[in-house]
C-alpha positions in Angstrom: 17.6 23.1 45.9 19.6 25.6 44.5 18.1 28.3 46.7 18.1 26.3 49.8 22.2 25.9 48.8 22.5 29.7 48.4 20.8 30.3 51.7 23.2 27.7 53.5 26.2 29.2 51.8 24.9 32.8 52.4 24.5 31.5 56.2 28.0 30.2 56.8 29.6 33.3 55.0 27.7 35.8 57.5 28.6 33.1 60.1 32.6 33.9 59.2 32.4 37.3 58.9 30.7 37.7 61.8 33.4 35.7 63.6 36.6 37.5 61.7 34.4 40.7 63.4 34.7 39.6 66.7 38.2 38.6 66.5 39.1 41.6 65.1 37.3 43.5 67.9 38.9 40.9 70.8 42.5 42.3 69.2 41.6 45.9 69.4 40.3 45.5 72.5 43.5 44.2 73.5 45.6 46.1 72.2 43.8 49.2 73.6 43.8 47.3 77.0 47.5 47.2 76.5 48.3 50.4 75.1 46.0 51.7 78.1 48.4 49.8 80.8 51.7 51.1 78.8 50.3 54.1 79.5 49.1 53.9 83.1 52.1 52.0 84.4 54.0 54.7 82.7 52.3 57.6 84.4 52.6 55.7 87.6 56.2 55.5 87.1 56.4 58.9 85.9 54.3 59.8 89.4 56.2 57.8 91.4 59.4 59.3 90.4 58.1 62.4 90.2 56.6 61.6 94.3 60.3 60.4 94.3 62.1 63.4 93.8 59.0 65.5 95.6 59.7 63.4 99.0 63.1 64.1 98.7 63.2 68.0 97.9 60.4 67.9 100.2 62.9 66.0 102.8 66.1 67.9 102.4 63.9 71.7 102.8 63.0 70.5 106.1 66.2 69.5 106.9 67.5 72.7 105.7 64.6 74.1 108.0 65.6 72.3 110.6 69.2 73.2 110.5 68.5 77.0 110.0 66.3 76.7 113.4 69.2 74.3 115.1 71.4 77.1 114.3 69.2 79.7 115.2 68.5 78.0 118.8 72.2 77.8 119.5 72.2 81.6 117.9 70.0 82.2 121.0 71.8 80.3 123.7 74.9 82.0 123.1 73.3 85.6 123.5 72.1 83.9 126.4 74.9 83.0 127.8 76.0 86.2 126.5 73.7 88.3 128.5 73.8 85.9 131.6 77.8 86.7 132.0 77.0 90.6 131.5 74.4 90.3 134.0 76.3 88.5 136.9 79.3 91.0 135.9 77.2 94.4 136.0 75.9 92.6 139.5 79.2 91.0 140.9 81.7 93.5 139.5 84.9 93.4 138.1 87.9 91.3 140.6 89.1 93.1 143.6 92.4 95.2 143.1 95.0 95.4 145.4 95.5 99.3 144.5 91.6 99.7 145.4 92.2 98.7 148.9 92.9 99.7 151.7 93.7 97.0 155.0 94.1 97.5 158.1 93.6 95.1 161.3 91.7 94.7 164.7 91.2 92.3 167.6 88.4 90.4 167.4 87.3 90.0 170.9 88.2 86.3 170.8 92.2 85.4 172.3 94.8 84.5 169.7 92.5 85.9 166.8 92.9 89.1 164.3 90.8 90.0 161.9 92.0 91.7 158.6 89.9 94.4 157.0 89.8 95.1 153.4 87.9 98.3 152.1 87.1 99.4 148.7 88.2 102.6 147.6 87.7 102.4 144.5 84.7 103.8 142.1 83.0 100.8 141.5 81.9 97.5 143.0 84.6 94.8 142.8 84.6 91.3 144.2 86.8 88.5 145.5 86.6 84.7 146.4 88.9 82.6 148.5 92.1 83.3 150.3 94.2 85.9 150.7 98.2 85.1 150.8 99.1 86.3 154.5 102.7 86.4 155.8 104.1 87.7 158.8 106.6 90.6 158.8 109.0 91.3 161.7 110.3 95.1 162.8 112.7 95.2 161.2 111.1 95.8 157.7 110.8 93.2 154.5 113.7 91.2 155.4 112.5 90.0 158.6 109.7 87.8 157.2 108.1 84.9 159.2 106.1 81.6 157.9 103.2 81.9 155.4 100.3 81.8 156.9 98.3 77.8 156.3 95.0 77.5 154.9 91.8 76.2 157.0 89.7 74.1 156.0 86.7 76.9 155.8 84.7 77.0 152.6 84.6 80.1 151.2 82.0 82.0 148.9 82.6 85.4 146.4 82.1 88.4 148.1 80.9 91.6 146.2 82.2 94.9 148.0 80.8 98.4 146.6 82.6 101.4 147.2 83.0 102.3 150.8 81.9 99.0 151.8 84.4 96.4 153.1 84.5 92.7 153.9 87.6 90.8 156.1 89.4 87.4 157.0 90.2 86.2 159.9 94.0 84.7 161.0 94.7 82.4 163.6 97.6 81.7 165.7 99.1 79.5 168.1 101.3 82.4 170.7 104.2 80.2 171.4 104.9 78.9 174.9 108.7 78.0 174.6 111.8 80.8 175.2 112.3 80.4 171.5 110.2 82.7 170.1 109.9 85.3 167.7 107.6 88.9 167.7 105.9 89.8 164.1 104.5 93.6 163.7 103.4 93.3 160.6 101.2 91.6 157.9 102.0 91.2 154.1 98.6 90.6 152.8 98.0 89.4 149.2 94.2 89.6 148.2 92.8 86.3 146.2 93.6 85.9 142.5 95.8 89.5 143.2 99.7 89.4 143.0 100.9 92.4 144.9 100.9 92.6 148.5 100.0 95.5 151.0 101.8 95.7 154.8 99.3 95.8 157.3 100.8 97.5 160.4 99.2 95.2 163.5 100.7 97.8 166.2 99.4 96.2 170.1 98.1 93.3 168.0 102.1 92.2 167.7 101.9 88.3 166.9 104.5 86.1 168.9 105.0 82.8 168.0 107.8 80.0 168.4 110.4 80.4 165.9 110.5 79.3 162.3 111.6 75.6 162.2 110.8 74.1 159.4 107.3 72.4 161.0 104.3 73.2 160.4 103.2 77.2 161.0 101.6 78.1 163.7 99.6 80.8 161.8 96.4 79.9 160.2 94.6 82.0 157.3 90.0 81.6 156.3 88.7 82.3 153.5 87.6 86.1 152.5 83.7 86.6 153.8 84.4 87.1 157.3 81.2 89.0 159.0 80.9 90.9 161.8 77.5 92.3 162.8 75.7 93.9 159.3 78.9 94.2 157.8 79.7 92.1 154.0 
């Protein structure tokens, strides 16, 4: 009996430590498992942050990027534009002068018509767009002036003139039909965007029209462009 008792009591001791084993390895177990997860959710955090900040340095180079290439692009526009303006100005030349002129006028072949011619003298090609100021000077010199000449409705384009070469306008009139009238010799011809005048002498093209009255002028300016044959 008393070895069957020392058996049973040998049995249930094992039986205990056995269990207190296993416990003891279920806590480790845990407690790894746990100090594991501390330590991956850690390192996640850690790499997310770290992704964080890496997304964001990442993002704001490529914005820099992006600027420095924005800026770069307009960079290149404006030379562009730069060269563009240099180009249409080595093509179209610098504006007209009235100093590198020289006008004179001639019938046209058509009744109550005169063309105006403008040359270049100058040394290099100039150009002009629109129209001329034209008023109407009388024989006896600068302070017998008639009306201003009126604008048609003509569009007009810019003309490029080298040197030698000339372009023209033509000027209308209505000759007056009344005894009250008045005879104009002479031209005072502004060129477009210009502020000083030349005196174009008409000679046998002597306009006579009715006398200033305060109505509407019977003398009527185009635009600069005027062709004739090949001419500009």
């Amino acid at each position: 009996m008393r070895v069957k008792k020392m058996s049973a009591l040998a049995l249930i001791v094992a039986a205990a430590g056995l269990s207190l084993t296993a416990c003891g390895s279920s806590d480790g177990s845990s407690a790894s498992a746990n100090t594991s997860a501390s330590h991956t959710s850690a390192s996640t955090a850690a790499s997310s942050s770290t992704g964080g900040q890496s997304s964001t340095s990442t993002s704001t180079a490529g914005s820099s990027t992006s600027g420095s290439s924005s800026s770069g692009s307009s960079t290149g526009s404006s030379k562009g534009s730069g060269l563009t303006a240099q180009n249409q100005s080595a093509t179209s030349g610098s504006l007209c002068k009235t100093d590198h002129l020289a006008l004179s006028a001639s019938a046209t072949g058509v009744k109550n018509q005169i063309v105006v011619n403008l040359k270049n003298t100058g040394s290099g090609k100039c150009s002009m767009r629109g129209f001329p100021g034209v008023q109407l000077v009388g024989p006896d010199g600068l302070g017998d002036t008639g009306p201003d000449a009126a604008r048609t409705d003509v569009s007009g384009s810019t003309v490029s003139i080298g040197p030698g070469e000339e372009t023209r306008f033509l000027l209308h009139y209505i000759p007056s039909t009344s005894g009250s009238a008045k005879t104009y010799t002479r031209l005072s011809v502004t060129p477009p965007n210009e502020k000083v005048s030349e005196i174009v002498n008409l000679n046998d093209l002597a306009i006579t029209i009715a006398a200033p009255s305060g109505n509407a002028p019977d003398v009527y300016v185009d635009p600069i462009g005027y062709h004739v044959g090949s001419g500009k």
